[in-house]
C-alpha positions as CSV (number, residue, x, y, z in Angstrom):
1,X,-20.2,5.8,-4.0
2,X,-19.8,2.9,-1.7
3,X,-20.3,3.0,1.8
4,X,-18.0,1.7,4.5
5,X,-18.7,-0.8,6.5
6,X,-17.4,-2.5,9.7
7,X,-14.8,-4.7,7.5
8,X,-13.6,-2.0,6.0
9,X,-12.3,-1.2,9.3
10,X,-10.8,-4.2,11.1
11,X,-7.9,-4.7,9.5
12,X,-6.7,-0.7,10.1
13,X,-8.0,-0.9,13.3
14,X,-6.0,-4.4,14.1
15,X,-2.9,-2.4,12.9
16,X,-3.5,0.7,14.7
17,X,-3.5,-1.1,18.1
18,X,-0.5,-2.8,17.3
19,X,1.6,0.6,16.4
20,X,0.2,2.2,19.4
21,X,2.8,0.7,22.0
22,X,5.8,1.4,19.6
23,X,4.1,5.0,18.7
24,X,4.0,6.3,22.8
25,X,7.7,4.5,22.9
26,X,8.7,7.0,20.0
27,X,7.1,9.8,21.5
28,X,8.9,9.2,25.1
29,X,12.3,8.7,22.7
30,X,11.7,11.9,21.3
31,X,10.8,13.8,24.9
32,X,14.1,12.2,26.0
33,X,16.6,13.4,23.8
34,X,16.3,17.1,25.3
35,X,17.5,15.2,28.7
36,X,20.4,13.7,29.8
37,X,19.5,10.1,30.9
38,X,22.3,7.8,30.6
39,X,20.2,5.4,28.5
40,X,20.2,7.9,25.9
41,X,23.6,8.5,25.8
42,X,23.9,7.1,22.7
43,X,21.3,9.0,21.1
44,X,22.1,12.5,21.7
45,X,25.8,11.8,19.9
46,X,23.4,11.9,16.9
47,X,20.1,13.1,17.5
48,X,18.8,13.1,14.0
49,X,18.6,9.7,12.9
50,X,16.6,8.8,16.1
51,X,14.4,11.7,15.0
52,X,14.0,11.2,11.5
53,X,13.1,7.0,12.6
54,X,10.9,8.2,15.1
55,X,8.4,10.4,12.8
56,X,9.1,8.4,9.9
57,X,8.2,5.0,11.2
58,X,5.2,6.1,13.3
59,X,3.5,7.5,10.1
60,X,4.2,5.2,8.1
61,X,2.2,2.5,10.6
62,X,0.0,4.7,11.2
63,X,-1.4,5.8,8.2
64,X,-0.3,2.5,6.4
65,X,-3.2,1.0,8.0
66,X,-5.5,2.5,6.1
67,X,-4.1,1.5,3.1
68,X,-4.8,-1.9,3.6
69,X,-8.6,-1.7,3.8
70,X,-9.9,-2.4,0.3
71,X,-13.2,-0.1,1.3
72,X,-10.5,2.4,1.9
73,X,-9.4,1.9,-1.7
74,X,-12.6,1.4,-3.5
75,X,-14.1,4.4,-2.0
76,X,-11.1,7.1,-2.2
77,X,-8.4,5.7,-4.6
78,X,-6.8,8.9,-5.4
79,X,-6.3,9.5,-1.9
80,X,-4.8,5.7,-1.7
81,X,-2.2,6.9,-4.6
82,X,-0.8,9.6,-3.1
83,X,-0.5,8.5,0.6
84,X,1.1,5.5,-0.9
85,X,3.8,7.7,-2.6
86,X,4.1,9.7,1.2
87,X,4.2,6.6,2.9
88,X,6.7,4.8,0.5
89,X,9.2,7.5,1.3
90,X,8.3,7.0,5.2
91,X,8.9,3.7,5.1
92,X,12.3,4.1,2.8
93,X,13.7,6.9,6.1
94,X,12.6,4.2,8.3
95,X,14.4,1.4,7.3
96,X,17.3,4.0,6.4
97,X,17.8,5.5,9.3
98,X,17.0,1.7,11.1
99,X,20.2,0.2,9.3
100,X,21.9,3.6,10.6
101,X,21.5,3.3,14.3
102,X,22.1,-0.2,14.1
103,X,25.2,-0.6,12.8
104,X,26.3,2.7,13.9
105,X,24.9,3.8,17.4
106,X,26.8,2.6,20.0
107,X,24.3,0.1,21.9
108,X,25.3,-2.2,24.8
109,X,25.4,-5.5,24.0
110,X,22.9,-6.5,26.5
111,X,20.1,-4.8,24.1
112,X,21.7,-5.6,20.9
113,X,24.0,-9.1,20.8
114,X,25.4,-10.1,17.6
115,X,22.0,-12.0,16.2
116,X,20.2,-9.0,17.0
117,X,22.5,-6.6,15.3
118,X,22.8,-8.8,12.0
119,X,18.8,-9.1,12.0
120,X,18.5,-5.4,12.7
121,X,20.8,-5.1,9.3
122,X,19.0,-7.8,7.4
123,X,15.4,-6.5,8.5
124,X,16.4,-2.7,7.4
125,X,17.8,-3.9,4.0
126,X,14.5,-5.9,3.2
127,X,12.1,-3.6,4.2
128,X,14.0,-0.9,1.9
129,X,14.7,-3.6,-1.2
130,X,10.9,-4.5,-0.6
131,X,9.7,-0.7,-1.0
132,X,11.8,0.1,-4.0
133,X,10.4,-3.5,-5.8
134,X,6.7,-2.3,-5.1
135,X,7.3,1.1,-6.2
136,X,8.9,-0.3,-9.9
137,X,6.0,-2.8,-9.9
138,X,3.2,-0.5,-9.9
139,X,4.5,1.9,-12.2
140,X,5.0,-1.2,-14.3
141,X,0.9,-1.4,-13.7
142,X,2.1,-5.0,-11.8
143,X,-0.6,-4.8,-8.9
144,X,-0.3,-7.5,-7.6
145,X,3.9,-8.0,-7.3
146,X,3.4,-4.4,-6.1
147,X,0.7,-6.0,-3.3
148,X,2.9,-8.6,-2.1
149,X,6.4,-6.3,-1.5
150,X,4.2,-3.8,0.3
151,X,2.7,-6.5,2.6
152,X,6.1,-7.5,3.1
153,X,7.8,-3.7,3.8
154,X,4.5,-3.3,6.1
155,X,5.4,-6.3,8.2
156,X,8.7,-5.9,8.2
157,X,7.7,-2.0,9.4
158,X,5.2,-3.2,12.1
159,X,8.2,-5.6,14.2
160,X,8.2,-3.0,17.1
161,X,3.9,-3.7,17.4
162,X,4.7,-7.1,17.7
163,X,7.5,-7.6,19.7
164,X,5.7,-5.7,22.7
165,X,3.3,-8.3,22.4
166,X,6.0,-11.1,22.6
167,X,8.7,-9.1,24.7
168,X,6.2,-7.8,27.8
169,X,4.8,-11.3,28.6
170,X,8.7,-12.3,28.8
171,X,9.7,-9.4,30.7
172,X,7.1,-9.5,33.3
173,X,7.8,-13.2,34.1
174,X,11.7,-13.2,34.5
175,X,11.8,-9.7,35.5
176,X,14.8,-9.4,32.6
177,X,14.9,-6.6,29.9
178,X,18.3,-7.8,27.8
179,X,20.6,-10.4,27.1
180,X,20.5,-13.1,24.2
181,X,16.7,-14.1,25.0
182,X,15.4,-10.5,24.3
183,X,17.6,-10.8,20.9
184,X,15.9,-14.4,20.0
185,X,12.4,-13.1,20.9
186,X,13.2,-10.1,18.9
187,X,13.9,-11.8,15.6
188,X,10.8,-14.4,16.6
189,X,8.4,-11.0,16.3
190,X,9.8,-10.3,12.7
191,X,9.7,-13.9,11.4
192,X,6.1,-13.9,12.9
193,X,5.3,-10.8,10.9
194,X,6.8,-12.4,7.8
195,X,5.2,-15.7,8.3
196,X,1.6,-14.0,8.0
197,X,2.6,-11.8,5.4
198,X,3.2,-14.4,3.4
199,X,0.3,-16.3,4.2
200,X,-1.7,-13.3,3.3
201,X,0.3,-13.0,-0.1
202,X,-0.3,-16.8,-1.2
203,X,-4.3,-16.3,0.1
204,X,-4.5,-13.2,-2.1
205,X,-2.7,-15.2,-4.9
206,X,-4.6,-18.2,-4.9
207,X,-8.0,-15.8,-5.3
208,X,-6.6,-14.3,-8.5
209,X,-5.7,-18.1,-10.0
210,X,-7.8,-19.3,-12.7
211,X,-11.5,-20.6,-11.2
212,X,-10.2,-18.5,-8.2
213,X,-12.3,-14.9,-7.1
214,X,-10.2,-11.4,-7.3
215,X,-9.7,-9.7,-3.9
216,X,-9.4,-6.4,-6.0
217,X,-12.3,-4.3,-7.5
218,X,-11.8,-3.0,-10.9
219,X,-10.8,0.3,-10.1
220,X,-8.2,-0.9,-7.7
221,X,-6.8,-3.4,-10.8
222,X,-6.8,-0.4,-13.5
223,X,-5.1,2.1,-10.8
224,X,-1.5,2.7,-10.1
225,X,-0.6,3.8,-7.0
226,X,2.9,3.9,-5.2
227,X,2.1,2.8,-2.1
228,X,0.2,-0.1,-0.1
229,X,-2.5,-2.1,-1.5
């Protein structure tokens, strides 16, 4: 059996420090909902799509990291199958319940404008569309199509990590926490996610061309799992 080795764990370990942020933020969500801040007004009219988001969404970047590490794959790929089929539901409540408090919740307009509330749609929607395409592609045995929609549902998944990064810097400077510049830097974070994805996607592609070298080993090309490659 393989060993791991320290490759094997950069790229979970890139992920897991991005969802950490956006996994304490969940967890303070979650702590909240039994008080009666007026932030969270909104929230307790209908505490269980906040809930179902929260838990859904944090395990799905959680242990979605792991599923990305092709060591991770080589070395336990029955274990990659059937998180993938967990996490493929996760990531379907997420996006689910994200579409729901979006277009449903009320939320002022100085954290959601009318950009941020049609990306919040459109970002929900794809990351959904992009789970159910990878699940029909692997159990079609097509790996790779099945690779590149859960790259994409993962990125889409991981906006939160990334606008922290974009969103703190921002915040600190003009001291401002709303308003349309939090909605533009918002939708920057999941066009940056989407960006690499798909950088990732051609990369991987252009290995498997003719001449080119695989980025899969052969058990990971013969399996069928329904989650992240």
């Amino acid at each position: 059996m393989r060993k791991l080795t320290k490759d094997d764990f950069r790229i979970p370990a890139l992920l897991l420090v991005m969802s950490l942020v956006p996994t304490l933020g969940g967890i303070a969500r979650l702590a909240s909902l039994s008080g009666d801040a007026p932030d969270d007004a909104r929230f307790l009219q209908a505490p269980l799509p906040i809930l179902v988001h929260v838990i859904s969404a944090t395990l799905y970047c959680l242990l979605g990291a792991f599923q990305f590490s092709s060591g991770f794959r080589r070395r336990w790929p029955g274990l990659h199958r059937r998180m993938g089929r967990w996490l493929t539901l996760c990531g379907l409540f997420a996006g689910a319940t994200g579409f729901w408090m979006a277009a449903f919740s009320p939320i002022p307009t100085s954290l959601q404008g009318p950009l941020l509330y049609g990306v919040r749609l459109a970002v929900a929607s794809a990351m959904v569309a992009s789970l159910l395409i990878a699940w029909r592609s692997i159990l079609r045995r097509d790996v790779p199509r099945h690779e590149a929609f859960m790259i994409r549902a993962y990125a889409l998944g991981q906006g939160a990590g990334t606008q922290v990064l974009v969103l703190l810097p921002w915040m600190l400077i003009s001291g401002e926490s709303g308003g349309p510049t939090r909605d533009v830097l918002m939708t920057l974070s999941w066009t940056t996610n989407l960006v690499v994805a798909e950088s990732i996607i051609r990369y991987r592609a252009t290995r498997r061309a003719p001449g080119g070298r695989s980025g899969l080993a052969p058990t990971a090309r013969r399996a069928a799992p329904a989650g992240a490659q």
